[in-house]
C-alpha positions as a Markdown table, in Angstrom:
| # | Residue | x | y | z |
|---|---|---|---|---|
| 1 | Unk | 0.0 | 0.0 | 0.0 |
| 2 | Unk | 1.0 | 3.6 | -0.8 |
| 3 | Unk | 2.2 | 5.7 | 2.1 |
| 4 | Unk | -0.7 | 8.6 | 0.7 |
| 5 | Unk | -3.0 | 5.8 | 0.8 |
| 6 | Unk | -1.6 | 3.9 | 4.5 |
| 7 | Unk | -1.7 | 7.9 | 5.9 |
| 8 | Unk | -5.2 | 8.2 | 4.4 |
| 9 | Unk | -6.7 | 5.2 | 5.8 |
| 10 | Unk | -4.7 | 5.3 | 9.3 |
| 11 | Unk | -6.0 | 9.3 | 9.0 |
| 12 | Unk | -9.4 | 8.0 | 8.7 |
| 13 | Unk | -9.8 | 5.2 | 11.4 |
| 14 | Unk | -8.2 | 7.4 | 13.9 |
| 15 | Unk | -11.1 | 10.1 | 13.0 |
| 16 | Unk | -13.9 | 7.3 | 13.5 |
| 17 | Unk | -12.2 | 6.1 | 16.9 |
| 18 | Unk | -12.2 | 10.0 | 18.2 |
| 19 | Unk | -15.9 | 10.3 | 17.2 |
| 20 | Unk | -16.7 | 7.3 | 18.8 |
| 21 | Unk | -14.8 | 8.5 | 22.4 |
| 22 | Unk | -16.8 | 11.8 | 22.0 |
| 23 | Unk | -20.1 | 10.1 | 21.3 |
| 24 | Unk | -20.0 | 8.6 | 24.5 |
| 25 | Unk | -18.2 | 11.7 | 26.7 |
| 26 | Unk | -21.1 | 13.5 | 25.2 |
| 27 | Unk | -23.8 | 10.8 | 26.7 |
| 28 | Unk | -21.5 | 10.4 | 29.9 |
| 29 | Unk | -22.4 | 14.3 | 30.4 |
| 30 | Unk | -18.1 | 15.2 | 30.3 |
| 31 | Unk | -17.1 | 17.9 | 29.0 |
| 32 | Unk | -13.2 | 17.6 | 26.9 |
| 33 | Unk | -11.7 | 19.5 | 29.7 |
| 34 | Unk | -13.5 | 17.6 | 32.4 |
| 35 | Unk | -12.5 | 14.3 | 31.5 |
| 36 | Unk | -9.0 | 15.2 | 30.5 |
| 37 | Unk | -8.7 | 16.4 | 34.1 |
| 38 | Unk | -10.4 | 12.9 | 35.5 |
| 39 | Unk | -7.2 | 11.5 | 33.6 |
| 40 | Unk | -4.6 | 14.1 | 34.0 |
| 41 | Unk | -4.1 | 14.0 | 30.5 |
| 42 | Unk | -5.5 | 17.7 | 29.6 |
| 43 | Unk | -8.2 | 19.4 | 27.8 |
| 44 | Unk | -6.0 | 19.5 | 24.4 |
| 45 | Unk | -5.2 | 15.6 | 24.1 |
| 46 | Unk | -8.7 | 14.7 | 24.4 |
| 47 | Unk | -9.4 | 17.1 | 21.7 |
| 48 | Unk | -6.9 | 16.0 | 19.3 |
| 49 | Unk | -7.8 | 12.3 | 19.6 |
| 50 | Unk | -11.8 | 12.9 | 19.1 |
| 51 | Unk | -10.4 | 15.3 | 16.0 |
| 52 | Unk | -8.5 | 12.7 | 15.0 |
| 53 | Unk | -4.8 | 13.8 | 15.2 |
| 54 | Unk | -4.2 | 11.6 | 18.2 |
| 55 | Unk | -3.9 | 8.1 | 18.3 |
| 56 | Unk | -5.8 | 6.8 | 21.1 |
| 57 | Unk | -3.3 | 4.6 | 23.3 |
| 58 | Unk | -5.0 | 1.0 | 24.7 |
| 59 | Unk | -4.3 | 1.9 | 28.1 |
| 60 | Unk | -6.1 | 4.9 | 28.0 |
| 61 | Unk | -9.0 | 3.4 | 25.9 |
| 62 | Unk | -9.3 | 0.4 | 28.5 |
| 63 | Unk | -9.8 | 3.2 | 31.6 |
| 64 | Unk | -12.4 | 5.5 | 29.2 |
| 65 | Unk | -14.3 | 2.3 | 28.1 |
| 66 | Unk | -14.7 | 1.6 | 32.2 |
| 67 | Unk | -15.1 | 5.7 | 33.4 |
| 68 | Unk | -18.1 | 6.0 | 30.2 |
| 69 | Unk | -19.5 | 2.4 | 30.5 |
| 70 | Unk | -18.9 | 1.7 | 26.8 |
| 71 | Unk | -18.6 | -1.8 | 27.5 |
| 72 | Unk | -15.8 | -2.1 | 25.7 |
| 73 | Unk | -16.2 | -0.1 | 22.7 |
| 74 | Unk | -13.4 | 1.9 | 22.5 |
| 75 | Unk | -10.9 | -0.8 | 23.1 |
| 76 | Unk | -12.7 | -3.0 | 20.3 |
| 77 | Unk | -12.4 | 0.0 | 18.1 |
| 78 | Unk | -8.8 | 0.4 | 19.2 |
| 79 | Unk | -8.3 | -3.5 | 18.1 |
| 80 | Unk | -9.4 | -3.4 | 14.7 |
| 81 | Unk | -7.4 | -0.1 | 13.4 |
| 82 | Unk | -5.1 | -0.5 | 10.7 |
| 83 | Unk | -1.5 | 0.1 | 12.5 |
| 84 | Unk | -0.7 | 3.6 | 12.9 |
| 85 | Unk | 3.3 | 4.0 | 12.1 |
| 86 | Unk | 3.5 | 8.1 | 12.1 |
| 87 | Unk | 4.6 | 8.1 | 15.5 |
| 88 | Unk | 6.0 | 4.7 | 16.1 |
| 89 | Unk | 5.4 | 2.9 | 20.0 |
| 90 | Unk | 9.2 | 3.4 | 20.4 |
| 91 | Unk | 8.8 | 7.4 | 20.8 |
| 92 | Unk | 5.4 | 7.5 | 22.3 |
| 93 | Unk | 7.0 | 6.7 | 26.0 |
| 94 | Unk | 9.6 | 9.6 | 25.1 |
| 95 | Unk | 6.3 | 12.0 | 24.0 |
| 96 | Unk | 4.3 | 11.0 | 27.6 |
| 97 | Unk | 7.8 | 12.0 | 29.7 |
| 98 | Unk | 8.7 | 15.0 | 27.6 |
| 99 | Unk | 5.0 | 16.6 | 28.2 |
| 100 | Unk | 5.4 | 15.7 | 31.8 |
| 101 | Unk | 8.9 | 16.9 | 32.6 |
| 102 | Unk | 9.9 | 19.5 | 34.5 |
| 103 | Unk | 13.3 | 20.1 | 32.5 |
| 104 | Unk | 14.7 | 19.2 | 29.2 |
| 105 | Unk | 18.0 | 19.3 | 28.0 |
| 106 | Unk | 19.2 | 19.0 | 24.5 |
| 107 | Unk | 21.9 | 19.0 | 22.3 |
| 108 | Unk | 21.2 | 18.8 | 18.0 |
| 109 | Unk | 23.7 | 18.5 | 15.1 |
| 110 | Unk | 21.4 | 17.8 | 12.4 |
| 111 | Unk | 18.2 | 20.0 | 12.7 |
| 112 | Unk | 16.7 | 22.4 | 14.4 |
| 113 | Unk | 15.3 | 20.7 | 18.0 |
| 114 | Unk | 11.5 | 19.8 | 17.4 |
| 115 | Unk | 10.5 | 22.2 | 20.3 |
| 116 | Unk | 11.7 | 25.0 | 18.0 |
| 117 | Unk | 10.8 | 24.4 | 14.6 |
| 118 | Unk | 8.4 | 26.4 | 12.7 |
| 119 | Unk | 5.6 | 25.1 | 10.7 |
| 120 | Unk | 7.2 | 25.0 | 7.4 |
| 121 | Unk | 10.6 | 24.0 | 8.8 |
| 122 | Unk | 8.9 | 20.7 | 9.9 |
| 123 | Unk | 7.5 | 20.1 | 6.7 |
| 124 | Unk | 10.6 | 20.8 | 5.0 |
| 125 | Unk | 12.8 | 18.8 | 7.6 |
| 126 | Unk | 9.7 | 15.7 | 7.1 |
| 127 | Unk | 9.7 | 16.0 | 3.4 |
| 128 | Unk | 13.3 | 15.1 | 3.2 |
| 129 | Unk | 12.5 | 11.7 | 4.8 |
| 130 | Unk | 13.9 | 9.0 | 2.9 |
| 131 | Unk | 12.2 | 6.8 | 1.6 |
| 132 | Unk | 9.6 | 9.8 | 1.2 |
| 133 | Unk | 6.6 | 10.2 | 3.1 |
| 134 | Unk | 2.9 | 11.2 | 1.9 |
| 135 | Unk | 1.9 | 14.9 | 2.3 |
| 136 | Unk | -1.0 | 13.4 | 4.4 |
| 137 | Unk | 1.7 | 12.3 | 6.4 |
| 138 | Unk | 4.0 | 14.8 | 6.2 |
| 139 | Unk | 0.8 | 17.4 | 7.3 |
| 140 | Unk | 0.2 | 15.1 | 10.1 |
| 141 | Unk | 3.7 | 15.0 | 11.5 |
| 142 | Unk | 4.2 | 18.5 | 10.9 |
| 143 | Unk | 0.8 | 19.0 | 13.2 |
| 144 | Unk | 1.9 | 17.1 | 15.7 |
| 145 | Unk | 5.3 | 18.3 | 16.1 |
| 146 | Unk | 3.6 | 21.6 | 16.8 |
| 147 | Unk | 1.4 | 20.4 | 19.5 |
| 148 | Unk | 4.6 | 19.6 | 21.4 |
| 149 | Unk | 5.5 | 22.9 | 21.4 |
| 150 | Unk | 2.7 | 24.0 | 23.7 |
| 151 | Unk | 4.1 | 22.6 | 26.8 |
| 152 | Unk | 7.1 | 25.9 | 26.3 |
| 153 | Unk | 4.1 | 28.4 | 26.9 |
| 154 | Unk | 2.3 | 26.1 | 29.8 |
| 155 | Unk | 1.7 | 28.4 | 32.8 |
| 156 | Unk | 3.9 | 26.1 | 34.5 |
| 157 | Unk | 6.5 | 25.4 | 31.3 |
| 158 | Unk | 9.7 | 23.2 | 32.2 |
| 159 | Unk | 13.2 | 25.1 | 32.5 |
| 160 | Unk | 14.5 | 24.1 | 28.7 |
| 161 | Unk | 18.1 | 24.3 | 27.7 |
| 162 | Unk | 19.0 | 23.9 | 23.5 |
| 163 | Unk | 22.7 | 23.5 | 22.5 |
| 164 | Unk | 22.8 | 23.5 | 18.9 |
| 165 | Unk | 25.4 | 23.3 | 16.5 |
| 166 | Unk | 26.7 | 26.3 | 14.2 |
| 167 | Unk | 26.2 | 24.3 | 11.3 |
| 168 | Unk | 22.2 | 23.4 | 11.8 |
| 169 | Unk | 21.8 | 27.6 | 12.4 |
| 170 | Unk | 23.5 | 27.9 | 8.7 |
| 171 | Unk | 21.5 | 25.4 | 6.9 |
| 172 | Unk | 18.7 | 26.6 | 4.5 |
| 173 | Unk | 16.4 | 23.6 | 4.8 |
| 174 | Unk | 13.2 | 24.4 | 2.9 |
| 175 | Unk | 15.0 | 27.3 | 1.4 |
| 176 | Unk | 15.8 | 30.6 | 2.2 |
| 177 | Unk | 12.2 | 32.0 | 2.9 |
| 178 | Unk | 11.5 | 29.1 | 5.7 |
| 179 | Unk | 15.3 | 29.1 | 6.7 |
| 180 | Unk | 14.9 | 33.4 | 7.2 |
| 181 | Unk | 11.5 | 32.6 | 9.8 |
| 182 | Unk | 13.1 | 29.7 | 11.1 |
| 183 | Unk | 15.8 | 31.9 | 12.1 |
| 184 | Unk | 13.4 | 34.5 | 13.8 |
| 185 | Unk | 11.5 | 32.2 | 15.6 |
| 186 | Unk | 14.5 | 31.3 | 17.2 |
| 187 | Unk | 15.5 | 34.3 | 18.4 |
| 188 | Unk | 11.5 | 34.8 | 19.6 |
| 189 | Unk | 12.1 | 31.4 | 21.3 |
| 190 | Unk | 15.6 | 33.0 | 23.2 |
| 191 | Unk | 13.5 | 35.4 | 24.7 |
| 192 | Unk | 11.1 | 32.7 | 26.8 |
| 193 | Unk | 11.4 | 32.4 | 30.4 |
| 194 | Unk | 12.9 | 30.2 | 31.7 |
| 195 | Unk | 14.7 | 29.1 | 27.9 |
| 196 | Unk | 18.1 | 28.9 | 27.1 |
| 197 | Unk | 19.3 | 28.7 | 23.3 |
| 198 | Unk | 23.2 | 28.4 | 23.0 |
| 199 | Unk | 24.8 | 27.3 | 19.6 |
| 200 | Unk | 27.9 | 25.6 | 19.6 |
| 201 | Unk | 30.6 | 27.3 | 17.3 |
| 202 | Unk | 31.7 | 25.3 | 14.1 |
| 203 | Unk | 35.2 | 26.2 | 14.9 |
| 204 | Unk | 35.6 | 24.7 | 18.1 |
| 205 | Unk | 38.0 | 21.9 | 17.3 |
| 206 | Unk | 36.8 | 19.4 | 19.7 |
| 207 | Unk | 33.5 | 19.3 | 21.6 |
| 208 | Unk | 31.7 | 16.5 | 24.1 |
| 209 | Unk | 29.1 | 15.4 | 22.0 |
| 210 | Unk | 30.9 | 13.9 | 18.7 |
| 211 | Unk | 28.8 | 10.9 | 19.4 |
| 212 | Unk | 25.6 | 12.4 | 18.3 |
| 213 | Unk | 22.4 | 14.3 | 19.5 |
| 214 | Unk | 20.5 | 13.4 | 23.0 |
| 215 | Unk | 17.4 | 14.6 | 24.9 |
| 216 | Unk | 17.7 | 14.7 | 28.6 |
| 217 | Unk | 14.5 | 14.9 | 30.6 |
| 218 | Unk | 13.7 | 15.5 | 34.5 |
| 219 | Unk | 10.0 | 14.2 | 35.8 |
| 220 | Unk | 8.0 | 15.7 | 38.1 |
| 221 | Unk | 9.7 | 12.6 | 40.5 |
| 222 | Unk | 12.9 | 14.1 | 40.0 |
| 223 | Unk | 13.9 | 11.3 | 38.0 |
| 224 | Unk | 16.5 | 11.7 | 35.1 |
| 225 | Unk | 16.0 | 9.9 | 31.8 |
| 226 | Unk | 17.6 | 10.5 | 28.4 |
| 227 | Unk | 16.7 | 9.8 | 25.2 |
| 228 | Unk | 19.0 | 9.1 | 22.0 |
| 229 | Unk | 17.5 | 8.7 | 18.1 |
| 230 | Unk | 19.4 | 6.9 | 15.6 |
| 231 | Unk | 18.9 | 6.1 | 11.9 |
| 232 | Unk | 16.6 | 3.3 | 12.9 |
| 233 | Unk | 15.1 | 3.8 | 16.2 |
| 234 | Unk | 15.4 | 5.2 | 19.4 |
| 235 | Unk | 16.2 | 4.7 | 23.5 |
| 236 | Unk | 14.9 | 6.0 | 26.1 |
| 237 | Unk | 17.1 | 5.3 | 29.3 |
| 238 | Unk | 16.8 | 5.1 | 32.6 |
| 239 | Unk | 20.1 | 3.4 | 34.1 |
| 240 | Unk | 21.4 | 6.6 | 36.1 |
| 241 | Unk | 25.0 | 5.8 | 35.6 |
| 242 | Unk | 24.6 | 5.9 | 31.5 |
| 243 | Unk | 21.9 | 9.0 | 31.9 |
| 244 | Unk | 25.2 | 10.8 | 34.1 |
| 245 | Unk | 27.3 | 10.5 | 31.6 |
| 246 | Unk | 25.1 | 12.2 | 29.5 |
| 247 | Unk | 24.5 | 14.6 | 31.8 |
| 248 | Unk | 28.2 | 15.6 | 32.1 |
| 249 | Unk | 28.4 | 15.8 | 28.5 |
| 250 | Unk | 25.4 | 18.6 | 28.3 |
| 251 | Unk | 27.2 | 20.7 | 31.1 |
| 252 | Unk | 30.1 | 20.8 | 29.2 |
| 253 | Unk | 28.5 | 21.4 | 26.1 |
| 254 | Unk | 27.0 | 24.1 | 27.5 |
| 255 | Unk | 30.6 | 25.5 | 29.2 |
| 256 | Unk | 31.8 | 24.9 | 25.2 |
| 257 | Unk | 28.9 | 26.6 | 23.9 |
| 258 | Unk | 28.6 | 30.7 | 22.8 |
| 259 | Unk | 26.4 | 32.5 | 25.8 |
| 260 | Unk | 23.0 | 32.8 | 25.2 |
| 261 | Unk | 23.4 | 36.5 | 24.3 |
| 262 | Unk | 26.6 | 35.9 | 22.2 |
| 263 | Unk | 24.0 | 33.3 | 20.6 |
| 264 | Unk | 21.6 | 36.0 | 20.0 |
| 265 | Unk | 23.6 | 38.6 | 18.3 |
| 266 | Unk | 24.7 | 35.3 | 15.9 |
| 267 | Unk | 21.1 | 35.1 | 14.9 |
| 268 | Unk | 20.8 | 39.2 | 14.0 |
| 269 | Unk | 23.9 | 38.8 | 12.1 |
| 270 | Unk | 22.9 | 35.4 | 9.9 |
| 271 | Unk | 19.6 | 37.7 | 9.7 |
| 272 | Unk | 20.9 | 40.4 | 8.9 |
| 273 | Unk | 23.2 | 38.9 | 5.7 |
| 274 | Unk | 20.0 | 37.7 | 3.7 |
């Protein structure tokens, strides 16, 4: 099957699974908000699955099919959906931790973090998937890349620190109009409390992170976790002596790293040269 045609039809079932949940919020007499808040899950997430740009996890549709008394409906529902592959299960524990934590850390050498991507940038950054995706799935990515970026404007947003490299700043990707925005939405992004963007100069000639980019996250427990992507998957990780490595690694980084106001006035200048 096509990927237009897998994104069309996954698009599709998730759409008649979110009517389904709000047919029977609606008859339960719950509100979106009030149930997100009898789950802890939020107002927004139980919009987005019943709109269909969620996928409805089988834990969650287990505890909704007992709270509503749909004897079961919802998890049935859940059973006979074609296999949703946008967001495979190996990132969704990353997604739940990242919307929960209290601080994230990062370091990128490739793109421009997800947090801080712009609309197009994410569609550019999608579209040069290999092998390609669909533009129903590259919209859909895109969309839900920028959901994630709600949790920086929470009332109660984590304390976020980006180290990028010099090189990801400099890249055009989606060409120069999206690469220009891109580039003013980061320096929109600087200005956030409790935000830090640093990018790490291309002419260092050693740094702490050759290995690669990592995520590193802190839960509302105070537990640490990281997270590392490859070409084929991802980890999250838990063992505290491999997530303090990691964590020495992003304070040097940062030690290595321009300040964030040094960081700053780079932006205005790459800005100011187009």
């Amino acid at each position: 099957m096509g990927t237009s045609r897998r994104a069309r039809r996954n698009a599709s079932a998730m759409r008649m699974v979110g009517a389904l949940l709000a047919l029977h919020r609606e008859a339960a007499g719950y509100t979106q908000r009030s149930l997100g808040e009898r789950f802890v899950v939020g107002e927004q997430q139980i919009a987005s699955i019943e709109q269909g740009r969620r996928p409805l996890k089988p834990d969650l549709a287990e505890q909704l099919d007992e709270l509503l008394d749909t004897r079961g409906a919802l998890s049935v529902a859940l059973s006979r959906m074609p296999e949703v592959d946008l967001v495979p299960m190996w990132a969704e524990e990353f997604l739940d931790q990242e919307r929960a934590a209290i601080a994230i850390s990062s370091y990128e050498n490739q793109v421009v973090p997800g947090l801080l991507q712009t609309g197009p940038y994410a569609r550019a950054v999608f579209r040069s998937r290999v092998p390609v995706y669909g533009e129903d799935e590259i919209t859909q990515l895109a969309e839900a890349r920028l959901e994630r970026q709600a949790i920086l404007k929470h009332k109660e947003a984590p304390i976020t620190c980006f180290v990028v490299w010099e090189p990801v700043v400099r890249a055009p990707i989606g060409g120069r109009g999206v690469w220009t925005a891109q580039l003013r939405h980061l320096l929109a992004c600087s200005e956030l409390p409790g935000l830090m963007l640093q990018v790490l100069p291309l002419d260092r000639s050693t740094h702490a992170s050759l290995d690669g980019p990592f995520v590193l996250l802190e839960t509302p427990e105070h537990q640490r976790l990281a997270y590392v992507e490859t070409q084929r998957g991802s980890q999250l990780i838990a063992d505290p002596d491999e997530v303090a490595i990691l964590t020495q690694k992003c304070a040097m980084l940062r030690s290595q790293a321009l300040t964030p106001e040094d960081t700053r006035d780079l932006l205005d200048r790459l800005l100011g040269e187009q």
